[in-house]
N, C-alpha and C positions, 0 to 999 in steps of 0.2 A: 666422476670424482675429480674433485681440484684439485691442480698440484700444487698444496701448500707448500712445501719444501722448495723449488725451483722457481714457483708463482706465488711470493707471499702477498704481492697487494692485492689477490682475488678475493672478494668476497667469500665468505662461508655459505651462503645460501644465495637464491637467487633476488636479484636486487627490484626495486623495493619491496619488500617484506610483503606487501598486501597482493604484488600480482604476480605469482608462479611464471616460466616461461616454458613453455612445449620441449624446449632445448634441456632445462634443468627436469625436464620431470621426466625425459627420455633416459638422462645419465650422457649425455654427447654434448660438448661443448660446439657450439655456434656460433657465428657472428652474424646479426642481424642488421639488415640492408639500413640504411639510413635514408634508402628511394621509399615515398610515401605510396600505398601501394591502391589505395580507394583513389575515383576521377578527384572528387574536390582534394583529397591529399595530394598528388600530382599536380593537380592543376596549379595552384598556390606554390608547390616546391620547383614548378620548373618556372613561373613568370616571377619569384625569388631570385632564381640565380640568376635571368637571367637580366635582371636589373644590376646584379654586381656585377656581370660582366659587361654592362653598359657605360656602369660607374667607372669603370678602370679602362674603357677605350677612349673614353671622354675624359681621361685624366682628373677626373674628380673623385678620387679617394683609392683606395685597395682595393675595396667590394666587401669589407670587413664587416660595416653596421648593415647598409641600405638592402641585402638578403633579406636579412631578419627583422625588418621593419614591415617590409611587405609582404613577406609570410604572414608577421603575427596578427597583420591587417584582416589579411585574404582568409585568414585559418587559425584566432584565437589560443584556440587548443590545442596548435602543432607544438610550441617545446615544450609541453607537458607529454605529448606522444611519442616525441623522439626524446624524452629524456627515459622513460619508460623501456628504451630497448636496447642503452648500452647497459651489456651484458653486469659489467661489476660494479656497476653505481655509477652516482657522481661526486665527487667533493667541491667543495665550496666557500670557499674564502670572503671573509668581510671585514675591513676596521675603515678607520677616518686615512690611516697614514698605513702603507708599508705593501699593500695588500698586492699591487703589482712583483715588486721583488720577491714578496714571500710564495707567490703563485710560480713564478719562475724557479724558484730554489725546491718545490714541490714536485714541480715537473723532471729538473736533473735527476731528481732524487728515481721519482717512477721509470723515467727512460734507463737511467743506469740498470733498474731490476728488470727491463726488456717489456713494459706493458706499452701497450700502442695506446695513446695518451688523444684526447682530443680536446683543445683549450683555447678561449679565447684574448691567447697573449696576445694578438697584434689588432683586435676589436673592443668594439664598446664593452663599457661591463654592466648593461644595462639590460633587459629580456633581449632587445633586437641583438648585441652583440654576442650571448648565447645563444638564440634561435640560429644565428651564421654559420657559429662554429659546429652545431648537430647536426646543422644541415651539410654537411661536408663532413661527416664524422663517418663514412662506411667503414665498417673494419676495427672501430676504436674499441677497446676494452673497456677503458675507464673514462668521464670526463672530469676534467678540472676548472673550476670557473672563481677568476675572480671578479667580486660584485660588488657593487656597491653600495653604503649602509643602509641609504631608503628604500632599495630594492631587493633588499634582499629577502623583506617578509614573503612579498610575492610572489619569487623567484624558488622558494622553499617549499611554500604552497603545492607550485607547480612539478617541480621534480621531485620531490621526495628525496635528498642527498642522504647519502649514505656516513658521509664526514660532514660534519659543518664548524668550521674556523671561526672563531669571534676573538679578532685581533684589538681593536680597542676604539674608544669612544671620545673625538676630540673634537671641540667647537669650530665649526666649518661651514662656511656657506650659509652665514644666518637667514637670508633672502630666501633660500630655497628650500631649507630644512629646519629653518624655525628653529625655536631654544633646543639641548640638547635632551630633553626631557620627551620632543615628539619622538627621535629615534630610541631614546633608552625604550620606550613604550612599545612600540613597532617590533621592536629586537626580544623583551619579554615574550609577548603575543605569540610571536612565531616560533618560540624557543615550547612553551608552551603545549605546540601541536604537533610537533616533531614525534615522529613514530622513538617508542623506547628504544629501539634496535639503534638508531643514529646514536655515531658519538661525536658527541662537543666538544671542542676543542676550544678551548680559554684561555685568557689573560689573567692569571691570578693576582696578577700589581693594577689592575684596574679595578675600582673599586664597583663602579656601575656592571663593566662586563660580567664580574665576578656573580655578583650576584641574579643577575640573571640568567649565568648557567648553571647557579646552587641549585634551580629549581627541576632540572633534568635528572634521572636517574644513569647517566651514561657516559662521563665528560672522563677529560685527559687535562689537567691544567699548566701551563709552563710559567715563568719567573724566575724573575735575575735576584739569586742569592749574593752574589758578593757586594763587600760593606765598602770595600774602599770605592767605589762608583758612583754612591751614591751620595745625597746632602740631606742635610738637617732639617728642612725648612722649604716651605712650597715655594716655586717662581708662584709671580704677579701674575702670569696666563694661566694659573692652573684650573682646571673646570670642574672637577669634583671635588669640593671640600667638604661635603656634607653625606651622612649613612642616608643610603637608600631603604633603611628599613626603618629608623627611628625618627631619622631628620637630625641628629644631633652634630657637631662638627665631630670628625675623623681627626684620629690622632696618627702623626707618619715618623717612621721608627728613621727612614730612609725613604727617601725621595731622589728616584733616575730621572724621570722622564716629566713635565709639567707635574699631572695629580697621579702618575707610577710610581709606586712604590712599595713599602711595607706596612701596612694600614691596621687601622681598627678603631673600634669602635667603644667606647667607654661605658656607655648607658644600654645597649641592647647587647655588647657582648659577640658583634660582627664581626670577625678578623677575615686577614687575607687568610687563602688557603696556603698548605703546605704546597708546593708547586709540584707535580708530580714526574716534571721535565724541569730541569736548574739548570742554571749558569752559574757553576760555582767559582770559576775565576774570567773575568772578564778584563786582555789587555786590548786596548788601545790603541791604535798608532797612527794615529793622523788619520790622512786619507787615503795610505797605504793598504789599510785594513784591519784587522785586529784576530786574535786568539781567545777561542773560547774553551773553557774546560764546561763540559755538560752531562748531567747526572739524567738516568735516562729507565725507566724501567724494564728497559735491556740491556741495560750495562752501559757506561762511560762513553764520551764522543769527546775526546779532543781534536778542535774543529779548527785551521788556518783559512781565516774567511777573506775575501780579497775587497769587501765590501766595509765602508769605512762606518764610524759614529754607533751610537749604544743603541738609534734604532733601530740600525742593520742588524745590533745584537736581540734584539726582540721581535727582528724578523727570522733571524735563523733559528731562535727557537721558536716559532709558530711552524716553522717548515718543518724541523727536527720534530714535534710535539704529534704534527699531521703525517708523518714517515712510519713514525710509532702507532697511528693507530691504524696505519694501513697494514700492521705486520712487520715492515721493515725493520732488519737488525743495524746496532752503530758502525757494521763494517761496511755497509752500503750506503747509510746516512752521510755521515764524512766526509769520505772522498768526492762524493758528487756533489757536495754542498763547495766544498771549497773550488771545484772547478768552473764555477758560477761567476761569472764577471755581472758587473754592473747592469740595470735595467733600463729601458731610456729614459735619457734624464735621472738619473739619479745616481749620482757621481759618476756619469758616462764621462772619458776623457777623451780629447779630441787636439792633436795637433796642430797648430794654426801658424805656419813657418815655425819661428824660434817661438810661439808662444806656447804652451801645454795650457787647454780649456777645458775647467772642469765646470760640469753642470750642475745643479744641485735644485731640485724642484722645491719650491718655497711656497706652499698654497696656504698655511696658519700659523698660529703661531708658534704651537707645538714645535711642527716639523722646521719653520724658518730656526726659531733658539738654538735647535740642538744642530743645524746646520751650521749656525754661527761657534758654538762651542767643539764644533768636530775640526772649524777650520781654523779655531784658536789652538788646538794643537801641533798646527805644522809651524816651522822658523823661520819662513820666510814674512816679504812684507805681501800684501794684503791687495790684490788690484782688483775690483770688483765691479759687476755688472746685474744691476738688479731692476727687471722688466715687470711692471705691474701693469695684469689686465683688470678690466671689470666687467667681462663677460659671464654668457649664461654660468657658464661650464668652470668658469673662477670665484661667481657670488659676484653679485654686483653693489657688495657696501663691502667699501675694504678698510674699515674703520679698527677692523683685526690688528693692523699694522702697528697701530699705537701700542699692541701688547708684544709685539718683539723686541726682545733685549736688545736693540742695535747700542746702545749705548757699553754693551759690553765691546763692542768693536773700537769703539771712543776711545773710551778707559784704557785699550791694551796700549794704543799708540804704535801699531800695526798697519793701517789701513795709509797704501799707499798711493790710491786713487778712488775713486768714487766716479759711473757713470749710470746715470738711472734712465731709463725707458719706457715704453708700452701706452697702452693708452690711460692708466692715471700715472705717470711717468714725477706730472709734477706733486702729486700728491708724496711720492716717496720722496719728492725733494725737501716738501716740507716737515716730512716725518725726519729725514736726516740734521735737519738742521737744527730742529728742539734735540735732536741728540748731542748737540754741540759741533756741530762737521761747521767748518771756514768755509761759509758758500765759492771763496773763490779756488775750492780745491773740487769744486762739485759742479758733472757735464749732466746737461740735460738735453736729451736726441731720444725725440719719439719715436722715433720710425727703428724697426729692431735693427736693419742693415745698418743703420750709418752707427746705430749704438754701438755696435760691435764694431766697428771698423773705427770708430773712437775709444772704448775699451782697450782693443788692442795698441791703437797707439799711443793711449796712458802709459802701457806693458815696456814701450821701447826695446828694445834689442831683444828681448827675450824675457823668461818671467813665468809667472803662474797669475792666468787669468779665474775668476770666479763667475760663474752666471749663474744667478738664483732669480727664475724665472715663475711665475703665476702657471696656470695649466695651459693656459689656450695661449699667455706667451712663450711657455717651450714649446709650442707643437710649430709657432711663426719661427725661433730659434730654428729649430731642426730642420724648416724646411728650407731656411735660408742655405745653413750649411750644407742641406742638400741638392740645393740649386749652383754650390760651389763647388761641388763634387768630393766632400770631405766626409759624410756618411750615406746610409741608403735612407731611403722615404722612410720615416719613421711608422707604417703599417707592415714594415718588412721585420720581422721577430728577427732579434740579435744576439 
C-alpha cells in the first residue's frame, strides 16, 4: 500500500500503466537498481560512465551529456528501459522559455515532501542529458526532466511520463526548428498518444499550447488572472495572433507576455480556458522579486517568490500547477517555492568588487522584452552588457533581435552605458543604433573577458551591472567568472 498521507507525490498505481512491477504486484515497495542487469545492458552502461569520467579528468565538461550519448549510441532502447523502473513515474517539462527554473522550483517543491528526485538540472535536456541522469538514478523514486520543445515528442514516446508540463510556445531558433507551426505539430502528435492515465499540465494564456492540450482527456491548466498586469494590445514580437482551429485572428481581452494572455476567438467560439491554477494578484518588484496570490484546487498559495519578472510568475505557476498534480497540498507548495533562488543565468546575481552583476538570459524575443521591462522597473541608471552568439545552440540567424523592444530602453532615458559582445557583437551594435543609441556612448569588445572588464569599467565605483547574454554566450560568461573564482563550473547544480 502507498503512503498517501506522508508520500503524496507517489503514484496511485504502478508507473507506467501498461507494465505492472513484481514489486507492485507483491504489495512491498522496492527500489530498482539503475545497474543494467543483461551483458549488452552492462556493457553500454559501464563504457557510458566511463566516458564521463574521462570527460571530467580531462577537464572537458561535468560527464553531464557525454554518458548518455554513448549509451544511447551503444544501447538505443536504454532510456526507455531505465525510465520504465523508476518506481513512481517520471514528470516532464517543456516550453520555448522558463522550463529550467520551472524544473528547479518542481524539484524544491518534491525534496521538501522527502521523494528522492533524479533530474537532469546540471545536463543536456536532450535524450543524452536524460539517459545520464537514469543512468545514475539508483535509488530514485521519481524522475524530473526538463526537455526541450523538439525533443520532447520523442522523449514522451520513450518514457511514458506520468506528468507532462506544456509551458509555452515561442519563436526560437528558426535555423533549427523551423516556423513555429513544425513544433506546434510535433507537440499535437505527442499530446495525442499519451496514455489517458498522464496529466497535462497547460498554459491556458497560450493560445497554440491551449489547444493542443483541449485534445487530452486529463489536464490541469494554470494562468495569470490579474488585470492590472496586463495590456490591451499585442507587442510587435508576438507569434500567435491567429485560432488554431478557424484560422481567424484572436481577439485579446489582456495581453502579459508577447501572444499570453486572455484570448478568443470570434468565429469558431475558442476561448482561453478557465485556468484551473490562477494568479489572482500578481506584485512586482523589480528584480527583487515579487508576490503572488494563487487560487489552487487545494486551496490558496500566497507565494513570496525571490525570482523577478511576470515570467518568473508563469513559471511558479507551472511549478505550483505540477505540485498539484503530484498530490502536493499549498502548505508544501509555498514555502519551498519561495526558498528557490535563481537558476543559472537567469537573474543569477553575482558580486564583482563594488559592482553587483546581474545576469539575465536573452535567447528571443519574448524572453529579451520582458527582461527589458523587468529591468525597467528598478530606479537606478541602466549599465548593460549584451553578448550575442550565433551558434548551434543560439540559432544561427539572429535576425530575432530586430523584434526586441530595445527602443523601450531609448525612450526611458535610463541607459547609462552600453557595451555589446560575442561573436555577432557588431550586429547588436547595429541593432542599437537604429534604436537611436549615440554610437559614441557604445563599446564594442568581442572577446567576453575584455567585455566584461569594459562593462565593468563603464560601472565606475560601483553600480548595478546587466548581462543579457545568448546561450552558448552565458555558458563563455560563466565560465570566465569561474576561471576568476567568483562562481562554480556551471554543471555544478546551485
Amino acid at each position: 500500500m502507498r503512503e498517501a498521507t506522508s508520500r503524496p507525490w507517489r503514484s496511485p498505481r504502478p508507473w507506467p500503466p501498461t507494465s505492472a512491477s513484481s514489486s507492485a504486484a507483491s504489495g512491498s515497495k522496492q527500489y530498482v537498481s539503475m545497474k543494467l542487469p543483461s551483458l549488452p545492458q552492462g556493457l553500454a552502461a559501464n563504457a557510458a560512465r566511463g566516458a564521463g569520467r574521462l570527460s571530467q579528468r580531462l577537464g572537458r565538461g561535468g560527464g553531464t551529456t557525454l554518458p548518455g550519448l554513448v549509451l544511447t549510441r551503444l544501447r538505443p532502447e536504454a532510456t526507455a528501459e531505465m525510465a520504465r523502473s523508476v518506481p513512481d513515474g517520471v514528470i516532464m517539462l517543456s516550453g520555448t522559455n522558463g522550463k529550467t527554473t520551472t524544473a528547479r522550483l518542481v524539484r524544491a517543491a518534491l525534496d521538501a515532501s522527502g521523494a528522492r528526485v533524479v533530474a537532469n538540472t546540471a545536463g543536456s535536456n536532450l535524450e543524452r542529458g536524460v539517459a545520464t541522469a537514469l543512468l545514475n538514478a539508483d535509488g530514485a523514486e521519481v524522475a524530473l526532466f526538463e526537455v526541450d520543445e523538439a525533443a520532447l515528442p520523442g522523449l514522451i514516446a520513450q518514457t511514458k511520463p506520468r506528468v507532462v508540463t506544456l509551458m509555452n510556445l515561442f519563436r526560437d531558433q528558426l535555423d533549427r526548428y523551423g516556423e513555429l507551426e513544425h513544433l506546434v505539430d510535433g507537440w499535437r502528435d505527442a499530446v495525442d498518444e499519451v496514455d489517458s492515465a498522464t496529466t497535462v499540465i497547460y498554459n491556458a494564456d497560450d493560445p497554440a499550447v491551449a489547444e493542443i492540450a483541449a485534445r487530452h482527456p486529463n489536464t490541469l491548466s494554470y494562468g495569470i488572472e490579474d488585470p492590472r498586469v496586463g495590456r490591451d494590445r499585442l507587442p510587435h514580437a508576438a507569434d500567435t495572433t491567429e485560432c488554431r482551429r478557424c484560422g481567424a485572428s484572436l481577439h485579446y481581452e489582456m495581453v502579459t507576455i508577447a501572444h499570453l494572455g486572455r484570448w478568443s476567438c470570434s468565429r469558431c467560439g475558442l476561448v482561453r480556458p478557465q485556468p484551473d491554477v490562477g494568479a489572482t494578484r500578481v506584485e512586482l518588484h523589480g528584480l527583487d522579486g515579487q508576490r503572488l496570490a494563487i487560487d489552487t484546487p487545494k486551496g490558496p498559495i500566497e507565494l513570496s517568490l525571490r525570482l523577478p519578472g511576470m515570467h518568473n510568475s508563469y513559471n511558479a505557476l507551472a511549478a505550483t500547477a505540477t505540485s498539484v498534480a503530484l498530490d502536493l497540498g499549498p502548505e508544501a507548495i509555498g514555502p519551498a517555492l519561495a526558498k528557490r533562488e535563481a537558476a543559472f543565468g537567469r537573474a543569477e546575481r553575482t558580486q564583482i568588487g563594488p559592482v553587483r552583476v546581474t545576469t539575465l538570459l536573452a535567447k528571443n524575443p519574448a524572453g529579451a522584452n520582458e527582461n527589458i521591462r523587468t529591468m525597467l522597473l528598478e530606479d537606478h541608471p541602466l549599465h548593460l552588457l549584451v553578448l550575442l552568439n550565433d551558434r548551434t545552440a543560439d540559432g544561427q540567424d539572429v535576425s530575432w533581435i530586430w523584434d526586441v523592444d530595445y527602443e523601450l530602453l531609448m525612450d526611458s532615458g535610463r541607459l547609462a552605458s552600453l557595451t555589446v559582445g560575442g561573436d555577432r557583437g557588431y550586429d547588436m551594435a547595429l541593432r542599437f543604433r537604429y534604436a537611436g543609441l549615440d554610437p559614441e556612448r557604445l563599446s564594442v569588445v568581442p572577446t567576453v573577458s575584455a567585455a566584461l572588464d569594459a562593462a565593468l569599467g563603464a560601472c565606475g565605483a560601483g553600480g548595478d551591472l546587466y548581462v543579457l547574454p545568448t546561450y552558448t554566450a552565458l555558458l563563455e560568461f560563466q565560465a570566465v567568472l569561474a576561471e576568476r573564482g567568483l562562481v562554480p563550473a556551471f554543471w555544478e547544480d546551485r
